[in-house]
N, C-alpha and C positions, 0 to 999 in steps of 0.2 A: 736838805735845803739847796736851791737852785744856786749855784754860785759863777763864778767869771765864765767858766768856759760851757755850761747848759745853757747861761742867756746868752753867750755870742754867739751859742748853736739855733738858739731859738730864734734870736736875729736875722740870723741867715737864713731858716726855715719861713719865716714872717716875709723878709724883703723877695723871693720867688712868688710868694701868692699877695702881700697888701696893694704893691703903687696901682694906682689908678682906677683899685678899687672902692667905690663907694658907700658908707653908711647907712642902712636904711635905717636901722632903730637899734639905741643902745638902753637893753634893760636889764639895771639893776636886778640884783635878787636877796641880796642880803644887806641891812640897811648901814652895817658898820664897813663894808667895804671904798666907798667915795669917801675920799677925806676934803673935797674939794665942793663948794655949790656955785664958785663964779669963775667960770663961766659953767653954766648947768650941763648935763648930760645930753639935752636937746643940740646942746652947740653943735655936735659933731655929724648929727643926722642931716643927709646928704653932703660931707663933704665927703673930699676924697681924698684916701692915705696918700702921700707921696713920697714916704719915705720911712726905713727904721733904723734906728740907732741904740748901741748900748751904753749908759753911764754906770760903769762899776757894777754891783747887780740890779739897775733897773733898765726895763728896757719902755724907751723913747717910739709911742709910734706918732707919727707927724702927718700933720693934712694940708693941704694947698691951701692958701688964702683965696680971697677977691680976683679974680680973673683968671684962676688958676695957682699962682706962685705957688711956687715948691717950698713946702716947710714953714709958709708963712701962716697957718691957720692953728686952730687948736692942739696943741697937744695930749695925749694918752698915753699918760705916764703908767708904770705897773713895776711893782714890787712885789715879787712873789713870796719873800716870805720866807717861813720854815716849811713849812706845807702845802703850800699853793703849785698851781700848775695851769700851764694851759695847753686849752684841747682844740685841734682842729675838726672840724666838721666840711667835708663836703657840698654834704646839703641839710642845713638845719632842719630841726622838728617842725612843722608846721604850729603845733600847739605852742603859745607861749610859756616861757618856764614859771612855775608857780613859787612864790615863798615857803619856803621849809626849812626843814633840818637839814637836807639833802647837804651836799659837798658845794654844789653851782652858787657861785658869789656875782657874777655878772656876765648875762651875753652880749655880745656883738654881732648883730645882724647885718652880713650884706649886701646891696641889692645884686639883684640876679641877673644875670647874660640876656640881653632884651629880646632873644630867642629862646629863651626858658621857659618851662612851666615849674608852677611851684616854687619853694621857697630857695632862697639862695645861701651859699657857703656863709661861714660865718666861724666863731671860736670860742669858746668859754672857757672863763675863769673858775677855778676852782679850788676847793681849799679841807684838805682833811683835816680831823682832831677839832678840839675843844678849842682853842685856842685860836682865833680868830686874827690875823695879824698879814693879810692879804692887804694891799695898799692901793688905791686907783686916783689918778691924780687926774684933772681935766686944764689944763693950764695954758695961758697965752705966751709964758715963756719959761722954756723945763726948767732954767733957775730957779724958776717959782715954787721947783717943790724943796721945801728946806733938807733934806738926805741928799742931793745933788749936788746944792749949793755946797755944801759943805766936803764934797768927796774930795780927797787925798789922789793924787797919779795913778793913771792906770799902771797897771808893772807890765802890759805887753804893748805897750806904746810906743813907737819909737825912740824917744826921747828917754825910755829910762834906762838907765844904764849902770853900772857899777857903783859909779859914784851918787847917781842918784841918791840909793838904798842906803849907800853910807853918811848919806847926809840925813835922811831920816832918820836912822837910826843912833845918831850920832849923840853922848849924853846921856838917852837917854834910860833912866833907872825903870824900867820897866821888864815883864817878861816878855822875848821875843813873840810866841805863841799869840801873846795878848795884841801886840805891835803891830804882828800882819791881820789878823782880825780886826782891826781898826780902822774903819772907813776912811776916817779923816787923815791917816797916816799912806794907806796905800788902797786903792778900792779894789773890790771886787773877790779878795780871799775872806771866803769864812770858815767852820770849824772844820771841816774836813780835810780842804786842801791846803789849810795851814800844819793839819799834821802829817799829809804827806811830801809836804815842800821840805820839814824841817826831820823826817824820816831820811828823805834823801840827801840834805845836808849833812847829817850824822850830826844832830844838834838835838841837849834837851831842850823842852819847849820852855822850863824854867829860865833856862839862862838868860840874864839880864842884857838889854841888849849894848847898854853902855861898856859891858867886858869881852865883848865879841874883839877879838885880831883881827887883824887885815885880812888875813888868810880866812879866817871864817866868815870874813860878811862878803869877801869872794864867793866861799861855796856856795854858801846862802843864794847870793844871787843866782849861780849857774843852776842850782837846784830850783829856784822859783820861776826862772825863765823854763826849763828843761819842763816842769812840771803842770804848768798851766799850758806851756805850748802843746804840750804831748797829747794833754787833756783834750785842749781843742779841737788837735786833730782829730781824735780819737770821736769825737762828738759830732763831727762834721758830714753833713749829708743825711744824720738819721732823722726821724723825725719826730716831732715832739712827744708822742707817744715813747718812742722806742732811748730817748735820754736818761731818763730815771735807772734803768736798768744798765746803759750802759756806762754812768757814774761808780755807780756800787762793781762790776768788771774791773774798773779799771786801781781801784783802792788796793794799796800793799798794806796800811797799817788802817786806817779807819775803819772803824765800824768790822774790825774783824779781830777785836778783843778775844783771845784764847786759843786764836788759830797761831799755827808757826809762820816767824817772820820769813817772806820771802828771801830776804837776801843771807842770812844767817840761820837760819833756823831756830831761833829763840823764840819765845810766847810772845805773842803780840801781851800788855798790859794795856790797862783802862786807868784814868782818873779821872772819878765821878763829881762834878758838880751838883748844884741845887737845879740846873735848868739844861745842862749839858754835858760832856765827858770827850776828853782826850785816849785818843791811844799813840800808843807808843813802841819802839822796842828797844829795852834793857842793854841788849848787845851795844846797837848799830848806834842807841841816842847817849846812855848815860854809863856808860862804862861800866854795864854789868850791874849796875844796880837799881835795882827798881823806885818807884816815887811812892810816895808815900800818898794813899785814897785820902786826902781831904782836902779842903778848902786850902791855898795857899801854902800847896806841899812844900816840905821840901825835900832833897834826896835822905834817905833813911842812913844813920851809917851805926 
C-alpha cells in the first residue's frame, strides 16, 4: 500500500510534469473507481493542472479556475488504496482503453505540445487483486472528500512536534500500532511503516498507548520523525515506476517475516490478521518474547 512517503514522492514526481498542463479527456475504465458524479468527469476536460498537493495518503491534483486562478477549479482527488498505483506515460496509446478485467481503473489524457503529432502524455490509474478499493474523487473543494475532512496532523509537518504525539496519544486505551494507523489520529502512516516506526522505537505494537513514559513517547517520536523522513528521502527523485520497489529496499521488519532482524539478528515474527499482518522483532520490540498469532494477541508468557 502507497503510504506518506510514496505519495510525497509521487507528488513531487506529478508537480515536475502536471502545471500548466492540460486535460483533454478523462476516461473512466472501471465503473466503481469515481466515488463522486458532481461535478462529472467532463468538468476537468480542458482545464489546466496548476498545482499538486498531498493530504495524508491522498494526493490533491488541482486546476485553475475562470481566467486562469491557480487552484481555484476542480479538484482530482486519488486514493490509491492497498493496490493501486499510478503509471506515467509519455506518450499515450492512441487506441482508447477498453472495459475489462485488466488492472487500468482510469486514464488521464493530456493534450499535446501544439507542435506534436499524435497523442499526448498522460497517466493511468491502476489497480491489482480482487479487491477493488482505488478511490477518485472529482470535487470543488478537497474537503468535500469525506477521508480528508476527517485526516488527523500530518507527523512531517512542521508544527508537530513532541508534544504534539503526546497529546494524541494522551489516555488513550488503545494499541499504539492501531493509534498510528489511524487517520483520524495522525495521517498518512499505515501498516507497514507503523511497524517499522515502532521497530525503531523498540516498542511492542501491543503496548497501550495510554502506558507509554515520557521517555517512550520521546523515542516514539524521534523514531517516527527518523522513519518517514528517511523514507522520503530515500523515495525522492525516483519515479513512479521505480517506488514500489524501492519501499520493499528500504523495510527492516515488514514484510520480511522469517528473515533475521537487522539490528539484532533475531527472526523477524508475523501476526496474522483476517485482512492484514504485522511484523515484528522479539528482541529489539518485546523483550524476547514473541506474540502470540491471533486476533487481539497478547504477549505469550
Amino acid at each position: 500500500m502507497p503510504e506518506l512517503p510514496e505519495v510525497e514522492a509521487l507528488k513531487d514526481f506529478l508537480a515536475e510534469r502536471l502545471p500548466g498542463r492540460t486535460v483533454r479527456r478523462m476516461l473512466p475504465v472501471a465503473v466503481n473507481v469515481l466515488k463522486t458524479y458532481d461535478p462529472p468527469p467532463q468538468a476537468l476536460e480542458g482545464a489546466a493542472f496548476s498545482g499538486v498537493a498531498r493530504h495524508g495518503k491522498f494526493l490533491d491534483l488541482m486546476t485553475a479556475g475562470p481566467g486562469g486562478a491557480p487552484d481555484e477549479g476542480p479538484h482530482l482527488v486519488v486514493h490509491l488504496a492497498r493496490a493501486g498505483w499510478l503509471r506515467w506515460q509519455d506518450t499515450l496509446p492512441a487506441a482508447p482503453p477498453r472495459p475489462g478485467k485488466g488492472p487500468l481503473a482510469l486514464r488521464v489524457e493530456l493534450s499535446p505540445q501544439p507542435d506534436a503529432d499524435g497523442p499526448g502524455p498522460g497517466f493511468d490509474l491502476t489497480e491489482a487483486g480482487t479487491q477493488k478499493r482505488l478511490a477518485v474523487y472529482i470535487v470543488r473543494q478537497v474537503t468535500d472528500v469525506p477521508g480528508i475532512a476527517r485526516l488527523g496532523p500530518d507527523p512531517l509537518s512542521p508544527g508537530f512536534g513532541r508534544d504534539t504525539l503526546a497529546g494524541l496519544l494522551a489516555g488513550r486505551r488503545r494499541q499504539v500500532k492501531g493509534l498510528l494507523r489511524d487517520q483520524s489520529v495522525v495521517s498518512g502512516i499505515g501498516n507497514a511503516y507503523s511497524d517499522e516506526i515502532l521497530h525503531a522505537a523498540k516498542m511492542s505494537p501491543f503496548k497501550l498507548a495510554a502506558e507509554l513514559s515520557e521517555e517512550e513517547i520521546t523515542g516514539l517520536y524521534a523514531a517516527l520523525r527518523d522513519t518517514l523522513g528517511g523514507a522520503v528521502e530515500r523515495a525522492r527523485g525516483l519515479s513512479a515506476a521505480e517506488l514500489k520497489a524501492g519501499k520493499r529496499m528500504g523495510m527492516r521488519v515488514h514484510g520480511r517475516a522469517g528473515e533475521p532482524c537487522p539490528v539484532c539478528g533475531d527472526t523477524v515474527r508475523q501476526v496474522s490478521f483476517r485482512d492484514s499482518a504485522l511484523d515484528y522483532c522479539p528482541t529489539c520490540q518485546t523483550g524476547g518474547k514473541p506474540l502470540a498469532d491471533r486476533r487481539l494477541s497478547r504477549l505469550l508468557k
